[in-house]
C-alpha positions in Angstrom: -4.2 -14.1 -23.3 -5.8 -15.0 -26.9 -3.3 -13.5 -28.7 -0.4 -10.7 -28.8 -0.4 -7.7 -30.7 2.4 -5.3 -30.7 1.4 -3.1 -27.9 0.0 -5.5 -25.7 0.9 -6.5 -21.9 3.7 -9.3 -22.0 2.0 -12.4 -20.4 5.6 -13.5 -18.0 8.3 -10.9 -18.0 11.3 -10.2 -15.0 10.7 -8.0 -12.4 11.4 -4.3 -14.0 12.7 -1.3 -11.9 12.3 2.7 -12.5 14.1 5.0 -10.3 14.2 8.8 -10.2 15.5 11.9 -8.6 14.8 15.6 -8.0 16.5 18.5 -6.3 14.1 21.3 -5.9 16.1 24.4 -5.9 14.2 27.7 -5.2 15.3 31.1 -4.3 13.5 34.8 -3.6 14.2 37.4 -6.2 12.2 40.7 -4.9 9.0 40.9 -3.3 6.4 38.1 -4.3 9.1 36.8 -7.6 10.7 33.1 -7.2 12.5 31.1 -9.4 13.0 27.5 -9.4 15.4 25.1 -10.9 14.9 21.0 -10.8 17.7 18.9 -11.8 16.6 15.1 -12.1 17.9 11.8 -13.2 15.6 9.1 -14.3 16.2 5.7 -15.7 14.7 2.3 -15.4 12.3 0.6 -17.6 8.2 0.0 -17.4 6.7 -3.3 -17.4 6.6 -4.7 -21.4 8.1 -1.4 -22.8 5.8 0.7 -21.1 2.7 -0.4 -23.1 -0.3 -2.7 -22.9 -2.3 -0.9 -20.7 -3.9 2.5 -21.0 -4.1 3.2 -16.9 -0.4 2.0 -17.0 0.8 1.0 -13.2 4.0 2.5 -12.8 3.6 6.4 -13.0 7.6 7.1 -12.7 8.0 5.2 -15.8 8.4 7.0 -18.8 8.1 5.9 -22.9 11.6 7.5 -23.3 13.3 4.2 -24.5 16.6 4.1 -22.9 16.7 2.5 -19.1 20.1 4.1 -18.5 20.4 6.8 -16.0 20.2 10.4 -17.8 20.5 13.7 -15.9 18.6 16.6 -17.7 16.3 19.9 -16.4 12.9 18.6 -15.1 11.6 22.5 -14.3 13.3 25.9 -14.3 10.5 28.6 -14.2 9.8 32.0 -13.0 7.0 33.0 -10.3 5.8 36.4 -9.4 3.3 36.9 -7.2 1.1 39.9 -6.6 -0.6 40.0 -2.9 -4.6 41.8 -3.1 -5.4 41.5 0.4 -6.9 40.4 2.8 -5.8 38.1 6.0 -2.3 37.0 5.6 -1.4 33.3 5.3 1.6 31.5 6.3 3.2 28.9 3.7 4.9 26.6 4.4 8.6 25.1 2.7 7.8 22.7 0.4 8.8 21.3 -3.6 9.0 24.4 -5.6 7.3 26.2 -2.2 9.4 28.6 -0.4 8.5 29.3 3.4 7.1 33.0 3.9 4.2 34.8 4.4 1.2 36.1 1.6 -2.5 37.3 1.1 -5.2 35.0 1.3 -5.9 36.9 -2.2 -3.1 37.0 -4.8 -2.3 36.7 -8.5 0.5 34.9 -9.8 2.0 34.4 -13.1 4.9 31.3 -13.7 6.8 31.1 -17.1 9.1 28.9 -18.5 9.5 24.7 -18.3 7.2 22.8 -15.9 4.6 20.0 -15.5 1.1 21.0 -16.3 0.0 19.2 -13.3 2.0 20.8 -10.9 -0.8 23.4 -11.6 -3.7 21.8 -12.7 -5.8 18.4 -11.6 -4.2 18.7 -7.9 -5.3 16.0 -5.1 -4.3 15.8 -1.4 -4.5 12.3 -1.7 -3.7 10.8 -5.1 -1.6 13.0 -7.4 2.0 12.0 -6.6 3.0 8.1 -8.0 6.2 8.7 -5.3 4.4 8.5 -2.4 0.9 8.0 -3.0 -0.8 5.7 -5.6 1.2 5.0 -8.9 -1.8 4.2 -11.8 -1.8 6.5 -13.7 -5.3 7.0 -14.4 -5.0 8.0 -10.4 -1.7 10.4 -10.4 -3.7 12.3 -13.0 -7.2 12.4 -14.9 -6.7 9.7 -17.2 -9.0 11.7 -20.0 -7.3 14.7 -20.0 -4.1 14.5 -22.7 -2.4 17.0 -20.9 0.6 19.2 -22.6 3.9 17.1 -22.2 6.7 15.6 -23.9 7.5 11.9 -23.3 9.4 12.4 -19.7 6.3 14.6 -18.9 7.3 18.4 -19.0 6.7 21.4 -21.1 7.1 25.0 -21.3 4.6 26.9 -20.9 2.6 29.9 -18.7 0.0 30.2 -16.2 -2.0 32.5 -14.8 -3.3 31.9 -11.2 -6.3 34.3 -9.2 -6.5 33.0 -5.7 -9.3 34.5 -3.3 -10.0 33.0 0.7 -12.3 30.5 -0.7 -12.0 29.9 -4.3 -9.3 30.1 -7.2 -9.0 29.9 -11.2 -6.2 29.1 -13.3 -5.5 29.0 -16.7 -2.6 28.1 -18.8 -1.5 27.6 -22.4 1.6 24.9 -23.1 3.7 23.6 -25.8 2.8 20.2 -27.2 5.5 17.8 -28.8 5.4 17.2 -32.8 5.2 13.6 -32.7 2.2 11.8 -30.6 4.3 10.8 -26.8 7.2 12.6 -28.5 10.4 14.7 -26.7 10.6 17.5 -29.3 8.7 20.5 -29.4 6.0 22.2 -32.3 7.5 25.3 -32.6 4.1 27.3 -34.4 2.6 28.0 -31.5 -0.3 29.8 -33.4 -1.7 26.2 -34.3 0.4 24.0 -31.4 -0.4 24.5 -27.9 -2.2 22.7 -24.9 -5.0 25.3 -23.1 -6.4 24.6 -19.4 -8.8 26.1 -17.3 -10.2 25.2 -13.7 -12.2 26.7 -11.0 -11.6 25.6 -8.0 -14.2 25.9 -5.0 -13.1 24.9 -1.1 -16.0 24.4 1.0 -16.9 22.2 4.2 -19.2 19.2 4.8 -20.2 18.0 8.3 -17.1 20.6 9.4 -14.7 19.2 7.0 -13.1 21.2 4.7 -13.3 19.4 0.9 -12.6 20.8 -2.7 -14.2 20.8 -6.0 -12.1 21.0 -9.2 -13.9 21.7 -12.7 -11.4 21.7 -15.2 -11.7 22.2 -19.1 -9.0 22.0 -22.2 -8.7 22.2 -25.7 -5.2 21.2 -27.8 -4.3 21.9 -31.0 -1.9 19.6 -32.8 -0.9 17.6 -36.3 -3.1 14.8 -35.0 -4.2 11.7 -37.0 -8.0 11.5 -37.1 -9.2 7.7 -36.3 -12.7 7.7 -38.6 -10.2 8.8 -41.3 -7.6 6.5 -41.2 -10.2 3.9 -41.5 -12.0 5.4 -44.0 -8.6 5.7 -45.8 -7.2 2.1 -45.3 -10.6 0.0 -44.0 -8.2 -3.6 -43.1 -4.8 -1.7 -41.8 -5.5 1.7 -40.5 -2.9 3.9 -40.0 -3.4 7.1 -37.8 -0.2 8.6 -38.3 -1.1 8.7 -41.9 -3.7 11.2 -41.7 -2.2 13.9 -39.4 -2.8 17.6 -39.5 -3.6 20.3 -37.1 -6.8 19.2 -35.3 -8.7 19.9 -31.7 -9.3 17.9 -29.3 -11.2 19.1 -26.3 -12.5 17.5 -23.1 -13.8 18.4 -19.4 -12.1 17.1 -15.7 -14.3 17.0 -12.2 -11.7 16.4 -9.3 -13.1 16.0 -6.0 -11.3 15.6 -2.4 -12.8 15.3 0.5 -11.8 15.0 4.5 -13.6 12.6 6.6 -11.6 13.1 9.6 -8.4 14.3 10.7 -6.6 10.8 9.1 -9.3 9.9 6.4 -9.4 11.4 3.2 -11.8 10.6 -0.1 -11.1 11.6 -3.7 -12.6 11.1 -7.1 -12.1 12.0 -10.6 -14.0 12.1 -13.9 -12.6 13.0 -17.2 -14.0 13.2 -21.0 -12.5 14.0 -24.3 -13.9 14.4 -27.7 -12.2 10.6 -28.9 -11.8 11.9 -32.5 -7.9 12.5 -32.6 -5.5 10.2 -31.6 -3.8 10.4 -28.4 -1.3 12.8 -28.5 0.5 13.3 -25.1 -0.7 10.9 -22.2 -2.3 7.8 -22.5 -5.5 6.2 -24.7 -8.1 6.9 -22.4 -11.1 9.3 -23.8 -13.6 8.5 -20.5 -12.4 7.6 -17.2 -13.7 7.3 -13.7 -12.2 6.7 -10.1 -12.8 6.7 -6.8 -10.7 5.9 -3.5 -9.8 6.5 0.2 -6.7 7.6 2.3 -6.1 6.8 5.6 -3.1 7.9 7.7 -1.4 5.4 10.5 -2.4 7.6 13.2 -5.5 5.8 14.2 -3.0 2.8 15.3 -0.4 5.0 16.4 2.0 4.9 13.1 1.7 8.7 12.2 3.6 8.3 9.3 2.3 5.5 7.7 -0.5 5.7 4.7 -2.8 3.1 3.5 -4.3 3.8 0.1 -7.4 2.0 -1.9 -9.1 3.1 -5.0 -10.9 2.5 -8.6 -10.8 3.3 -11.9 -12.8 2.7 -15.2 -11.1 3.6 -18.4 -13.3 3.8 -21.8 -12.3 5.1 -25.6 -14.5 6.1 -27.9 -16.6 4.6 -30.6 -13.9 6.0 -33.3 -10.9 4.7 -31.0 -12.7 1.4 -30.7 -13.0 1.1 -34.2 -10.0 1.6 -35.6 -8.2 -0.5 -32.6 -10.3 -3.9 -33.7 -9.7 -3.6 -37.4 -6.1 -3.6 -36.3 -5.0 -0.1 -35.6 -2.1 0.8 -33.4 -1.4 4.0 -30.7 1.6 4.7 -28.8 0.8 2.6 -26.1 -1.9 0.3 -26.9 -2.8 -1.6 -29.8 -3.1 -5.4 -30.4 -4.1 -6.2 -33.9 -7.9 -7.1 -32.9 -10.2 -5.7 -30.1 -13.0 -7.7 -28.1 -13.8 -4.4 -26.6 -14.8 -4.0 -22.8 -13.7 -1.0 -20.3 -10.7 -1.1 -18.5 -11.4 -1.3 -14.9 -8.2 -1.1 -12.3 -8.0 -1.7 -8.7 -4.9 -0.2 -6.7 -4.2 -0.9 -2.8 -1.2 0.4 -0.8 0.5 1.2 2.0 3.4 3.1 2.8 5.7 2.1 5.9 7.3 5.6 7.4 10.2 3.9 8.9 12.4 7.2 9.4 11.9 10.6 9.7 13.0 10.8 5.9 12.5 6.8 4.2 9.4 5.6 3.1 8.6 1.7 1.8 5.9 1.1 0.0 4.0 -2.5 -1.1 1.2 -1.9 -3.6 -0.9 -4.3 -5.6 -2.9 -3.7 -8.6 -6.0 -5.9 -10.1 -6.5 -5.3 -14.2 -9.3 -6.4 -15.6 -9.1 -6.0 -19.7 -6.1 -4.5 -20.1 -5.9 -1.9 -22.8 -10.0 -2.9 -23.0 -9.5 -6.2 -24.3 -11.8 -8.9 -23.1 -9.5 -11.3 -24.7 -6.3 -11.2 -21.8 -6.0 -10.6 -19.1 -6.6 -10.2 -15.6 -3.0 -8.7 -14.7 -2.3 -8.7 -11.3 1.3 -6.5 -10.5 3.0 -6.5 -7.0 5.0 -3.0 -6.5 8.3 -3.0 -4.2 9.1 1.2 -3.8 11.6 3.3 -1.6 11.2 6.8 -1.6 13.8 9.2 0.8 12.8 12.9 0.5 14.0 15.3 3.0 
């Protein structure tokens, strides 16, 4: 490294530790209606204060400040399902999933606190940092700033037509008043985070695969990046130049089987780069690709290896106002030899029990937080995950 800004990746640092917990409590109400509560406890701290890259490695750690171990509510929402018809489906118990029966055709409506992407920008094979790859430009499309406060939740509702081989969602959140922040904008009539994706199942070569097109639009008291250059040209300041803005972008999520134990998956994501980051992380383009394979083919069912790539970009605006010496939430280094942000993750997860899971993963950064000017980073990943 060149130099260290404030936001940057420290160069040597201890070995940090994150560790959460969540008990997924559901029940039936009446026919089709669930609710579901989620206590949690979280604590832990990220790597150099959980900045200094915008594909960040670790996605159980969280910008919330204090390591110690806090209980709180992840999720409590409502569920009711209406069945249309059709061949009837068996589901399976799973997280916020209760065992039963339904129509290959339904509509559902949820209300109340939840993650946006328990519902939205879903992967069989990368989508959970717990068990599957922890970057989290590959838990989640790194473009989309999706509604959250800083542990990751909001409330919101969403709206969810399923047919045999096709479905469409749509939602509308709360965002937080401060960019990454834990409180709530209470005028909803100019604060709130909008999805929408079709989804489309089909098969290749007999293999089933699925195609995700999703598109957003926020509204927020964002800071503007061309202004806050405009308005202070040597030490911009974002934050000075907030009011209620949009910011819109587009998501393509692919999955695809190869065989019974080989998966592929892909994501590309776009946003508008005018506003400053408000809920996720500073990416504005981003790219990935990568492959799952399960033990089976050498007789360790439960095993997983993983392997993928991303490329992370910001726009013209965001690099602008970053090299003059502008600062977001999580990067930001007082000068910017700008170049994309390209990741490389590799794992694999030992199923040693029925319920215990260890996991060794390395990640390859090259220009982390796009500067040309440090890096590579290469981080080593120790994780234990029990779910049962």
């Amino acid at each position: 490294a060149s130099y260290t800004g404030p936001n940057s990746l420290v160069r040597d640092e201890p070995v940090r530790t994150t560790y959460t917990g969540t008990l997924f409590l559901g029940a039936k109400l009446w026919e089709g209606a669930e609710v579901y509560v989620n206590p949690e406890v979280s604590g832990g701290k990220g790597l150099s204060g959980t900045v200094g890259v915008a594909g960040f490695p670790n996605g159980e750690a969280t910008r919330v400040g204090d390591p110690t171990p806090t209980p709180y509510f992840a999720r409590y929402f409502f569920r009711q399902r209406f069945d249309l018809g059709g061949e009837t489906e068996s589901v399976v118990a799973d997280q916020n999933q209760l065992a039963g029966n339904r129509d290959q055709s339904s509509f559902s409506i949820t209300l109340g606190k939840m993650a946006a992407g328990d519902v939205f920008d879903d992967n069989s094979y990368s989508h959970d940092p717990r068990t599957q790859f922890m970057d989290w430009a590959l838990m989640a499309n790194g473009a989309w700033d999706y509604p959250a406060d800083t542990r990751g939740y909001t409330y919101g509702l969403t709206l969810e037509l399923r047919a045999p081989l096709w479905s469409m969602r749509a939602g509308t959140f709360m965002v937080p008043t401060d960019a990454n922040g834990g409180t709530f904008d209470k005028n909803f009539g100019r604060a709130s985070g909008n999805a929408l994706e079709l989804e489309q199942d089909y098969q290749l070569f007999e293999q089933p695969g699925k195609l995700r097109l999703l598109g957003f639009v926020n509204f927020a008291n964002m800071g503007n990046y061309a202004d806050a250059i405009n308005q202070s040209p040597s030490a911009p300041d974002v934050t000075a130049t907030r009011a209620y803005r949009t910011k819109y972008g587009f998501g393509l999520n692919w999955e695809q089987q190869i065989t019974t134990n080989i998966g592929g998956f892909g994501r590309l994501g776009w946003n508008d780069g005018q506003s400053e980051t408000w809920m996720f992380t500073e990416i504005d383009q981003s790219a990935s690709l990568g492959l799952s394979i399960k033990g089976t083919r050498w007789g360790r069912k439960n095993d997983t290896f993983g392997m993928a790539g991303v490329v992370n970009g910001i726009s013209e605006d965001h690099r602008r106002y970053l090299g003059v010496g502008g600062l977001g939430f999580i990067i930001g280094e007082g000068q910017l030899n700008y170049s994309p942000e390209g990741i490389f993750e590799t794992f694999y997860s030992f199923g040693t029990f029925r319920y215990f899971f260890i996991t060794v993963a390395f990640q390859h950064i090259e220009n982390p937080a796009y500067n040309r000017d440090r890096g590579p980073a290469n981080i080593g990943t120790l994780r234990l995950h029990c779910e049962f």
